[in-house]
C-alpha positions as a Python dict, from the first residue, in 0.01 Angstrom:
ca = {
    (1, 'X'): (0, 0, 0),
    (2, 'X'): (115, 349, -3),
    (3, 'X'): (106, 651, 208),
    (4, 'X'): (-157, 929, 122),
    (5, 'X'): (104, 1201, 238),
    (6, 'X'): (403, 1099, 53),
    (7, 'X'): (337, 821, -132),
    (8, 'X'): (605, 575, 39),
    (9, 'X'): (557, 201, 21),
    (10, 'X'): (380, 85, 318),
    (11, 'X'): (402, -261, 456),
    (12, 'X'): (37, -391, 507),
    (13, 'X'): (48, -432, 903),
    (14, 'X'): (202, -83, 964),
    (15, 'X'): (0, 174, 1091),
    (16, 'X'): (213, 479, 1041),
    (17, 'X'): (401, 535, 747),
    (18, 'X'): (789, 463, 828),
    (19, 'X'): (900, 762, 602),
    (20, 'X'): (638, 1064, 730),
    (21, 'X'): (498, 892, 1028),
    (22, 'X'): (155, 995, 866),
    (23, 'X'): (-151, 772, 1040),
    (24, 'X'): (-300, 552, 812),
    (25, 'X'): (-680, 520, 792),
    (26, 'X'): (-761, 123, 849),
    (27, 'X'): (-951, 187, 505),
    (28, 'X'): (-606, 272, 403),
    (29, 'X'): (-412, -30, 567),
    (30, 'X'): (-669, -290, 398),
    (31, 'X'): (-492, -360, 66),
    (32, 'X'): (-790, -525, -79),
    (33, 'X'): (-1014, -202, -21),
    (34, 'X'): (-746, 57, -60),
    (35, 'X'): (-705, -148, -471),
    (36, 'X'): (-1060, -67, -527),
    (37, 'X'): (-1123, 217, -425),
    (38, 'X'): (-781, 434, -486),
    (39, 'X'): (-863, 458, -893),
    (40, 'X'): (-1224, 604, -796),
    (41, 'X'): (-1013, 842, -517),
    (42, 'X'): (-769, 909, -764),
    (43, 'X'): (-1007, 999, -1064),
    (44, 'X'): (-1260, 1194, -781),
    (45, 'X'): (-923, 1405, -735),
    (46, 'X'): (-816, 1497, -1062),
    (47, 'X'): (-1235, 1587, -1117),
    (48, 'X'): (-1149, 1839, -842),
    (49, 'X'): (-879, 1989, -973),
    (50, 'X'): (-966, 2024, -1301),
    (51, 'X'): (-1285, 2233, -1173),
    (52, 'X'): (-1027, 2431, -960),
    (53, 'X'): (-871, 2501, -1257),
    (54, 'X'): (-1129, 2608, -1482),
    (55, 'X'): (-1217, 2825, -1222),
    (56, 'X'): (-889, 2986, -1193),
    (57, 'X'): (-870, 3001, -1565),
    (58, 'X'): (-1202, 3205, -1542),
    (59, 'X'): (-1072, 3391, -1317),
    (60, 'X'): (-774, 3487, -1505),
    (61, 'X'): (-972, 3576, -1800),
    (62, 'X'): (-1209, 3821, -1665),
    (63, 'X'): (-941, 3975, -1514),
    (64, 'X'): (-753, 4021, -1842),
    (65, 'X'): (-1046, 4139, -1983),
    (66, 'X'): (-1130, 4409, -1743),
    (67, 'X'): (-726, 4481, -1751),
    (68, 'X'): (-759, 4550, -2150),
    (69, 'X'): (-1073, 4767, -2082),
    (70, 'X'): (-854, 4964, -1856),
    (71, 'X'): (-609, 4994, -2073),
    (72, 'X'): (-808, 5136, -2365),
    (73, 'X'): (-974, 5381, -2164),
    (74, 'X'): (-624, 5503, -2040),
    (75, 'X'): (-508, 5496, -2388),
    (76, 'X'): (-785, 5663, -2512),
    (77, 'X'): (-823, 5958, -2215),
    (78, 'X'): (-429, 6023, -2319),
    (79, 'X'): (-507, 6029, -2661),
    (80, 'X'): (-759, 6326, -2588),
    (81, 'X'): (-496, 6500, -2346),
    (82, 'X'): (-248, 6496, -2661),
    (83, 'X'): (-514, 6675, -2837),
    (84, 'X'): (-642, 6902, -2653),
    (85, 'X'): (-367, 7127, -2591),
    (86, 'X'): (-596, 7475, -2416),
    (87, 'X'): (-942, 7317, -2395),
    (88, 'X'): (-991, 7094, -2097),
    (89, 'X'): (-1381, 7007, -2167),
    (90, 'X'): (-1291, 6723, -2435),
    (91, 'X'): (-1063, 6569, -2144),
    (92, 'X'): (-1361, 6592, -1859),
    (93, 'X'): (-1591, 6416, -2131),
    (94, 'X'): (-1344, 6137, -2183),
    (95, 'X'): (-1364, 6037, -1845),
    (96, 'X'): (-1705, 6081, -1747),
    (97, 'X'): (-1737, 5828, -2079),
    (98, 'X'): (-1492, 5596, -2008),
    (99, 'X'): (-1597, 5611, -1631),
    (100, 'X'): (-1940, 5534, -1697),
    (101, 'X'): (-1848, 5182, -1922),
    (102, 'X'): (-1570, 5098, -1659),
    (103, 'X'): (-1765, 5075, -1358),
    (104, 'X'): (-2086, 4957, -1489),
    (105, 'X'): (-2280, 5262, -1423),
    (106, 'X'): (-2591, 5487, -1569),
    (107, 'X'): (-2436, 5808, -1564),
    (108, 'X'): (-2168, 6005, -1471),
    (109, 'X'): (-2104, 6389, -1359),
    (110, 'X'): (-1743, 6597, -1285),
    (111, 'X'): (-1797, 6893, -1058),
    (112, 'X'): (-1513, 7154, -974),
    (113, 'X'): (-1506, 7331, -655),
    (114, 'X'): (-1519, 7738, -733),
    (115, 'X'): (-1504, 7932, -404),
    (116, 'X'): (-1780, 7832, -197),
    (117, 'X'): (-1949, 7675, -496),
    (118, 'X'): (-1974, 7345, -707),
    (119, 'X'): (-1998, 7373, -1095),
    (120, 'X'): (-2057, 7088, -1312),
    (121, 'X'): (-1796, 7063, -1546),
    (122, 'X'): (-1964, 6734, -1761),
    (123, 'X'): (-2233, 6561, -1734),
    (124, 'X'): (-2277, 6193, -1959),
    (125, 'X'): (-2566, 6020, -2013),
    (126, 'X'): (-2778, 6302, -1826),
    (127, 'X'): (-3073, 6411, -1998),
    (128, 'X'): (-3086, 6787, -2060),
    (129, 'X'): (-3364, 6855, -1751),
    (130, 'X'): (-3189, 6674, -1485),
    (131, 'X'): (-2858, 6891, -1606),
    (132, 'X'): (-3070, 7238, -1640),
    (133, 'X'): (-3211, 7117, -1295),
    (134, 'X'): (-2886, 6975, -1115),
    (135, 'X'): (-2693, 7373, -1281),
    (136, 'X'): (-3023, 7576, -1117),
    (137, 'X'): (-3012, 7378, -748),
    (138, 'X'): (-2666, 7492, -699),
}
């Protein structure tokens, strides 16, 4: 037979093995039961794992895909930076954009602090009366 934990050759009447001192089940010691039921143990182990791993694998891919989306919003907020050398409003709009598809959201809104006040700088995917409304409560 062989030991669970480090798969040293056990003698039959042992009951630790002599290599890890790991305590053998007496399902374990039995050499008739441990034959027929180690390939279902084995192939009930590798069914685990390979679920482990196609979870980790979906893992990995949603976070590669939110990493890309990321990415392209970075890429494309710089892009608009580049461009807009004096006028800051194509920048703001960029954001509140790329905001909005990032985190899943409805609608998005920058503000800017002026003296005692806040101004909305952008608003995206606002309809026009909430804006006129949300510009006249402040």
């Amino acid at each position: 037979m062989h030991c669970p934990n480090c798969d040293a050759d056990v003698p039959a009447h042992h009951k630790t093995c002599p290599n890890c001192k790991t305590m053998l089940k007496a399902s374990e010691r039995d050499p008739v039961a441990n034959r027929a039921a180690g390939p279902a143990r084995r192939a009930a182990a590798t069914t685990a794992d390979s679920a482990d791993l196609a979870a980790g694998n979906v893992r990995l891919a949603q976070q590669l895909a939110e990493a890309r989306q990321q990415q392209a919003a970075t890429r494309e907020i710089l892009r608009v930076i580049g461009e807009s050398h004096t006028d800051v409003q194509p920048v703001f709009e960029t954001l509140a954009e790329n905001a909005v598809r990032l985190c899943g959201a409805e609608h998005a809104s920058i503000w800017r602090v002026d003296g005692q006040l806040l101004r909305v700088v952008v608003t995206y995917n606002v309809s026009a009366e909430r804006r006129a409304f949300i510009e006249r409560s402040l």
